[in-house]
C-alpha positions in Angstrom: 9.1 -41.9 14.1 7.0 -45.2 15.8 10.1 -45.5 18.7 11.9 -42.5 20.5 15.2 -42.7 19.8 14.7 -44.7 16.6 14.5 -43.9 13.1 12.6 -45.8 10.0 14.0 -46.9 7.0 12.1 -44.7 5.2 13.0 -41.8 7.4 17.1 -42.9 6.9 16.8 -43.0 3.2 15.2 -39.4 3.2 18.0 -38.3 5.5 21.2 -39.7 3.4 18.7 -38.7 0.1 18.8 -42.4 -1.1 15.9 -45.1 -1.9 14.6 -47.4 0.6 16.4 -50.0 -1.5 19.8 -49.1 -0.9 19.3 -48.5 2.7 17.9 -52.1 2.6 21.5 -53.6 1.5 23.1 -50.8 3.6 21.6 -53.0 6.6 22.1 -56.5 4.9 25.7 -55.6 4.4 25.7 -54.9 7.8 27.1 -51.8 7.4 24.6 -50.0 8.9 23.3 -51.8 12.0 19.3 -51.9 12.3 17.1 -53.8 15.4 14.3 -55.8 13.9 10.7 -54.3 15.6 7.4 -55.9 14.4 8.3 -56.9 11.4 10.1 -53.7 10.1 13.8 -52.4 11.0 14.5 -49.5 13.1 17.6 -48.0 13.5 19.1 -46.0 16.4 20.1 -42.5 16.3 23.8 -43.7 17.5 24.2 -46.4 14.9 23.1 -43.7 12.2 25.8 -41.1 13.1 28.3 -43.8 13.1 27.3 -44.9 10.0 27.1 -41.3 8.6 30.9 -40.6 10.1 32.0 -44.0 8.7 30.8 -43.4 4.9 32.0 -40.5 2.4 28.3 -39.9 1.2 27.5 -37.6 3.7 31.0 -36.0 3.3 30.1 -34.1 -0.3 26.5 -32.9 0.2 28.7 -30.9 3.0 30.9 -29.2 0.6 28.3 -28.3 -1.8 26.2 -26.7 0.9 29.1 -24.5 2.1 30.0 -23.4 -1.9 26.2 -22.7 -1.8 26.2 -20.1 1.0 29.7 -18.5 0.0 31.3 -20.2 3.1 29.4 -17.9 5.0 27.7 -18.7 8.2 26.5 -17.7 11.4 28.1 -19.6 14.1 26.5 -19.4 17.6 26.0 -21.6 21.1 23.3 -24.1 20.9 23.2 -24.5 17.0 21.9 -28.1 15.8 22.7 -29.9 13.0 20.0 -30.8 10.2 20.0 -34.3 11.5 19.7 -33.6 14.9 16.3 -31.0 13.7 14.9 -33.4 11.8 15.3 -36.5 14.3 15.6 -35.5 17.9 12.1 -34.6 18.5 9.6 -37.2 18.5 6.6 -36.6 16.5 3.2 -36.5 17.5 -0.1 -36.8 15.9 -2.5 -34.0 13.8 -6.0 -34.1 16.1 -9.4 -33.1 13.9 -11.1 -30.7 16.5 -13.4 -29.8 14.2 -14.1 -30.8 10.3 -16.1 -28.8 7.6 -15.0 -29.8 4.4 -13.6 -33.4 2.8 -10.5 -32.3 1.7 -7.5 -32.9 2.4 -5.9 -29.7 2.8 -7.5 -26.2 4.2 -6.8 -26.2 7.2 -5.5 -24.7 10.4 -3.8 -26.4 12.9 -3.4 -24.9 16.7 0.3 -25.7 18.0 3.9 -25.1 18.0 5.0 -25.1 14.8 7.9 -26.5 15.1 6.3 -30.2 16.1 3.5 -29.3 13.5 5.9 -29.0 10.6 7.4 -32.3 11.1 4.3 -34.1 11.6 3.2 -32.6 7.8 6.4 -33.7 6.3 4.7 -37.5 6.3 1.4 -35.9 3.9 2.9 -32.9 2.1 6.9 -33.7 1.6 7.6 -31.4 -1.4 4.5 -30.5 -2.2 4.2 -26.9 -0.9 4.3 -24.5 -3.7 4.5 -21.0 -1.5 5.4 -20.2 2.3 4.6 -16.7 3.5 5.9 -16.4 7.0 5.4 -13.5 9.3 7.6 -14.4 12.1 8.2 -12.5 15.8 10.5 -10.1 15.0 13.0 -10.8 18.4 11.8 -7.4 19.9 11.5 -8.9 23.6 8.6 -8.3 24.4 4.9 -9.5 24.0 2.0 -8.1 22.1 -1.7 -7.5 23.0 -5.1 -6.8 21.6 -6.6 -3.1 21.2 -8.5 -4.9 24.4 -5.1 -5.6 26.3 -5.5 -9.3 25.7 -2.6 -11.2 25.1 -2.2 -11.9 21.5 1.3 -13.4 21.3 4.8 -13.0 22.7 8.3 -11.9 20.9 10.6 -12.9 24.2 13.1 -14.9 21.6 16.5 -12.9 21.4 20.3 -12.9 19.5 20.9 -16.6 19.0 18.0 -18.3 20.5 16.1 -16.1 18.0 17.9 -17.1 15.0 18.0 -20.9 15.7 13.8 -20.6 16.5 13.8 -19.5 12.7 16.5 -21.5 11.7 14.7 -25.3 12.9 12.0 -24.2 11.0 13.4 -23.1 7.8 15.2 -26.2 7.5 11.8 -27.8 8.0 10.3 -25.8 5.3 12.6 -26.5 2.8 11.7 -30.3 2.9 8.3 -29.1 2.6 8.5 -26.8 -0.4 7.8 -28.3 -3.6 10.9 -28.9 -6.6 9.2 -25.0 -7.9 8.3 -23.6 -4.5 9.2 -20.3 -2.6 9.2 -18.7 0.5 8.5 -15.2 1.7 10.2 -14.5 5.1 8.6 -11.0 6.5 11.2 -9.7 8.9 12.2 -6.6 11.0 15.0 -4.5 9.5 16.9 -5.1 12.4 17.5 -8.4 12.6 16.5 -9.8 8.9 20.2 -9.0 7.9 21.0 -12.3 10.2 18.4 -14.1 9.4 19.9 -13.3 5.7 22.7 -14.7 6.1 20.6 -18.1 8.3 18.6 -18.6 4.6 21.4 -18.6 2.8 22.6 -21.3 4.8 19.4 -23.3 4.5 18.3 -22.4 1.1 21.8 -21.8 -0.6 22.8 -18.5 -1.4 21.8 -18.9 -5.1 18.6 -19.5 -4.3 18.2 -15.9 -3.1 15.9 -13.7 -5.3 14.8 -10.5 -3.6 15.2 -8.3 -0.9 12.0 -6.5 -1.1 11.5 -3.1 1.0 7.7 -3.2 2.4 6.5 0.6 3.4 5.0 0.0 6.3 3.4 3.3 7.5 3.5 7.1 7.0 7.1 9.0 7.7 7.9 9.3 11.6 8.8 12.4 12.8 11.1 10.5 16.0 13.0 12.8 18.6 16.5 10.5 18.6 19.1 11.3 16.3 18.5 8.9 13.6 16.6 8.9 10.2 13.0 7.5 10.6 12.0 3.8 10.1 8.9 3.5 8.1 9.9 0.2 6.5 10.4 -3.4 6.9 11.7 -6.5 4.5 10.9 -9.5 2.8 13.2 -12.0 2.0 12.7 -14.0 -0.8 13.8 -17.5 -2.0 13.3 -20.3 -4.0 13.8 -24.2 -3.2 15.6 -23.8 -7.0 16.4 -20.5 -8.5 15.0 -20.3 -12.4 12.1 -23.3 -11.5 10.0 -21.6 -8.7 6.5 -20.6 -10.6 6.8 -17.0 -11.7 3.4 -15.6 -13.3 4.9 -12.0 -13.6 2.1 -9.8 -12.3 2.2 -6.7 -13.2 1.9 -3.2 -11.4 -1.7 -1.8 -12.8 -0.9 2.2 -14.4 -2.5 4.6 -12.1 -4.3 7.8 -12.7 -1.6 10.2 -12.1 1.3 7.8 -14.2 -1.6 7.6 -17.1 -1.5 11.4 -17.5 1.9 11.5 -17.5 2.2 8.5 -19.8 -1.2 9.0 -22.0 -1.7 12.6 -22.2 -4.1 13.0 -25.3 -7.5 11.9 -25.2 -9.2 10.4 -28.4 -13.4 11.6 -28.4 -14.3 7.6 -28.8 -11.5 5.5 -28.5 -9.4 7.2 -25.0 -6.3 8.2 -23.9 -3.3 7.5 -26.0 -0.1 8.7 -26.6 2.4 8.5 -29.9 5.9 7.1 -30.3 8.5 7.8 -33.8 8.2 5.5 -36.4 11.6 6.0 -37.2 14.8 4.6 -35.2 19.0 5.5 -35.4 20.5 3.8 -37.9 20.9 4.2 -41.7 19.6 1.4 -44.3 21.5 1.6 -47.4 19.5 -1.1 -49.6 16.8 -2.2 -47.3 13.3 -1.3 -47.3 13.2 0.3 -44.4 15.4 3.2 -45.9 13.2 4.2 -48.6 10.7 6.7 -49.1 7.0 6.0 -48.0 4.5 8.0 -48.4 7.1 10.8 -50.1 8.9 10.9 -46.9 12.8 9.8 -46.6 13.5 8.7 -42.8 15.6 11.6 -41.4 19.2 11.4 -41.7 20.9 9.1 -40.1 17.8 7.1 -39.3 15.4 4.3 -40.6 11.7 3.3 -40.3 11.1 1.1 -37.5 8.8 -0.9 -39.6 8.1 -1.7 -43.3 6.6 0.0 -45.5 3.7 -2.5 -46.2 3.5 -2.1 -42.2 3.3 1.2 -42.4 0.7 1.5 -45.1 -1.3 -1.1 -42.6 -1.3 0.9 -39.3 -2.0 4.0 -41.3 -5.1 2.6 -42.9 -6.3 1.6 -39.4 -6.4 5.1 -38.2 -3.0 3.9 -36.1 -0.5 7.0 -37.5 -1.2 10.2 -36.1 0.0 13.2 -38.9 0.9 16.5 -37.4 0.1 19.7 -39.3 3.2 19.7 -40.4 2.7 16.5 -42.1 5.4 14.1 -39.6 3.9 10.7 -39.2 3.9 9.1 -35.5 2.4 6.0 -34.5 -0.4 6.1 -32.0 -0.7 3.5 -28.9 -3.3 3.3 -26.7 -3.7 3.6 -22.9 -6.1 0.3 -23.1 -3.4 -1.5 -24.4 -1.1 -1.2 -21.4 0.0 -4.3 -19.6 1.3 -3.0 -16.7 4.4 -2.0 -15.1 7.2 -4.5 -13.9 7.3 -4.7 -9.9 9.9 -3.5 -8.2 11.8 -4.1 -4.9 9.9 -1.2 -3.0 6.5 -1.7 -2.0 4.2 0.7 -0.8 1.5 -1.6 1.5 0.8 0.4 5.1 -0.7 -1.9 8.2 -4.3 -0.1 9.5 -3.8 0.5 13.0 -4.5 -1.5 15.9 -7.9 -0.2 16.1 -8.9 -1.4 12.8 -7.6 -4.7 12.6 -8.5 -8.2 14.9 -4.7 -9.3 15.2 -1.9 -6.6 16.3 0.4 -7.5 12.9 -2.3 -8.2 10.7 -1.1 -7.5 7.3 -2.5 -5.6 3.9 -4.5 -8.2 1.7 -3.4 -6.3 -1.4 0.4 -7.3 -0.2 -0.4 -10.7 0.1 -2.6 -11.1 -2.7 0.4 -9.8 -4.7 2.7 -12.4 -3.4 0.4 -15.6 -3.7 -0.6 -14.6 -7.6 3.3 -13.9 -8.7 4.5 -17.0 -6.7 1.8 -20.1 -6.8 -0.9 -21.1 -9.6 -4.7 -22.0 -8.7 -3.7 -26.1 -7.8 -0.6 -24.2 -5.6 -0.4 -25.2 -1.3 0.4 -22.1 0.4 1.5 -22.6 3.8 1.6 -20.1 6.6 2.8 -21.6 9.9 3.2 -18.3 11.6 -0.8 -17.6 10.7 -1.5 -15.0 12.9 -4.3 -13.1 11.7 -5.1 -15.7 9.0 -5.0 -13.0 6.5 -3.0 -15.7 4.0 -5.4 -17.9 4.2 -8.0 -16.0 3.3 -6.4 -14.6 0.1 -5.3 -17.9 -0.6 -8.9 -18.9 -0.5 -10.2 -15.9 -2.4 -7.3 -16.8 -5.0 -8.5 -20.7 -5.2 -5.5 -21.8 -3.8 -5.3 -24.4 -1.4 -4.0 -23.3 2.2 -2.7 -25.1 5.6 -2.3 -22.1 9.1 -0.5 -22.9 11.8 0.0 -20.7 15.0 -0.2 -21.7 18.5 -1.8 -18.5 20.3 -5.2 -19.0 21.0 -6.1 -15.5 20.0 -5.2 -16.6 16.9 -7.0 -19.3 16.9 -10.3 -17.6 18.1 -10.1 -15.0 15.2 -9.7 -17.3 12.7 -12.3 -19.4 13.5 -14.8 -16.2 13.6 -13.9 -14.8 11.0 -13.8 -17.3 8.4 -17.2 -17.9 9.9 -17.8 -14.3 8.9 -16.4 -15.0 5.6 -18.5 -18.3 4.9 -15.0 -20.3 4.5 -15.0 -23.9 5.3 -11.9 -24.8 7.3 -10.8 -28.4 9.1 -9.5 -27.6 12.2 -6.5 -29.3 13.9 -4.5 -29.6 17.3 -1.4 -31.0 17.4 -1.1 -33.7 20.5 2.1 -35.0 21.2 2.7 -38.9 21.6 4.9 -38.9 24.6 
């Protein structure tokens, strides 16, 4: 917004979800009241809510949001509206501190992100493909460096925790693109509110996963309680069934290849054999005839036809026992992969291996940015910590934009994506009041 206490036109239509146009005869009409200001109309927060309280068009997107999140809500003191999120700070201005690249995106900009968000909804309004978000997890209390320096502090608790995340989940939402998603990393002992707070935001049928993250070896703790060695990661999409999916899959490792892949060919590897027949009688067909002077067993059929047959055969792909039963032969190269699951074994090294106290596994991440974005894909971390998204991002060709406002943050990103020869624009955010 140009005034405090003012909104655009363009900023109204965005709000109520309509053109510029129809706020134009909205104003003409004089149904919604707007103060001419160089040229241009500007109206005031007041005028809007009257407006919004006089008019049934902001009555229904109400009702659909509650049937989106089963009615279900968290209610607490000191909860804003969207509106009130969206308009009631003033925003300030992106400062280049330091530029080593002409692009538009990669970069990192040092400051709350809160104000930060809402300055980037004006460039990248749904155009954000992935959010990976590593939040404080409301433990109440702060964190240091191996070296006792402060790295950054969890003091937020209950409600005023909650509502931090909630202002800027709202804020991402705009942000993500029409197929984007967001990965919320969260503490297992608070994520079941902030559950229910994306739900709220993103409607509950945009919900996809609740993904269990192992975290560390088994504890061995004295209270009487099982050991936590896990964490979670909530995952959404702006739209369920549009958000880019490239369905990576698990890679077979040595121990599931034995299992799986037991004999060994002397040129071509590992492989394994399957029947060739299936349940299920065929009468006339010709997958219940003889091939080869062999009948199906009883009961059963062949799984292919015989002209099929006669082809893998000649290519060395059925495998004859010495008792002369046919099976077909597949091949350990051939593998694509398991389907991932909900539980994911990624450990954090400890504090003495790492620069940031909740730096994260790249292989976790990397996982995350290939299933969820494609190469011309915006991932956006605003919680960047470490800046370990970034850099996968970057390894991945993915464009990226960090946010964080610790300045330990700040100082290890900038060495080591010197370190890592990785051009970066770098931002502060300065207010304008």
């Amino acid at each position: 917004m140009n005034q405090a206490g003012f909104l655009t036109v363009e900023e109204v239509a965005q709000n109520l979800k309509v053109t510029r146009q129809t706020v134009s005869k909205y104003i003409k009409t004089k149904e919604l009241n707007a103060i001419k200001m160089n040229k241009s109309y500007r109206i005031a927060f007041n005028d809007f809510e009257k407006f919004i309280n006089n008019n049934s068009i902001v009555g229904e997107p109400k009702i659909a949001y509650l049937k989106k999140s089963k009615n279900c809500l968290l209610d607490y003191p000191n909860k804003m509206d969207e509106f009130e999120i969206r308009n009631s700070y003033s925003k300030g201005t992106l400062k280049l501190v330091e530029k080593q690249h002409n692009l538009r995106d990669n970069i990192f900009v040092f400051g709350d992100n809160l104000f930060v968000l809402k300055s980037l909804l004006d460039t990248h309004y749904g155009k954000i493909d992935l959010v990976y978000i590593d939040p404080p997890f409301a433990t109440g209390r702060d964190f240091n460096t191996i070296d006792d320096h402060s790295a950054y502090s969890d003091k937020l608790i209950d409600n005023e925790f909650l509502e931090f995340i909630r202002k800027r989940l709202i804020l991402l939402r705009d942000l993500l693109s029409e197929n984007g998603s967001i990965y919320l990393h969260i503490d297992k002992k608070i994520g079941h509110y902030v559950k229910i707070i994306m739900d709220e935001v993103f409607g509950y049928n945009n919900y996809i996963n609740d993904i269990t993250r192992i975290k560390c070896n088994p504890k061995n703790f004295a209270r009487n309680a099982y050991g936590n060695y896990s964490d979670m990661v909530l995952f959404y999409a702006k739209n369920r069934d549009k958000n880019i999916w490239n369905e990576v899959k698990e890679k077979m490792l040595e121990d599931k290849r034995k299992q799986l892949f037991p004999k060994k060919h002397p040129k071509l590897g590992y492989y394994t054999t399957n029947p060739i027949h299936a349940p299920g009688k065929t009468i006339d067909g010709d997958t219940g005839k003889k091939w080869k002077g062999l009948l199906p067993p009883k009961g059963r059929h062949w799984r292919y036809s015989r002209k099929v047959l006669t082809e893998l055969d000649n290519k060395g792909l059925i495998e004859w026992s010495s008792t002369g039963n046919p099976r077909k032969i597949v091949w350990a190269s051939e593998h694509k992969g398991f389907k991932i699951q909900d539980v994911w074994e990624f450990k954090d090294k400890g504090l003495s291996y790492v620069e940031y106290p909740t730096q994260k596994n790249f292989d976790f991440l990397e996982r995350i940015i290939r299933n969820s974005s494609n190469e011309d894909s915006i991932v956006l971390d605003c919680f960047a910590g470490s800046g370990s998204t970034l850099k996968i991002a970057e390894k991945l060709n993915r464009k990226w934009i960090g946010v964080d406002n610790s300045t330990h943050s700040y100082s290890v990103i900038k060495k080591s994506f010197k370190k890592d020869s990785i051009k970066c624009n770098f931002y502060e955010y300065m207010s304008l009041t």
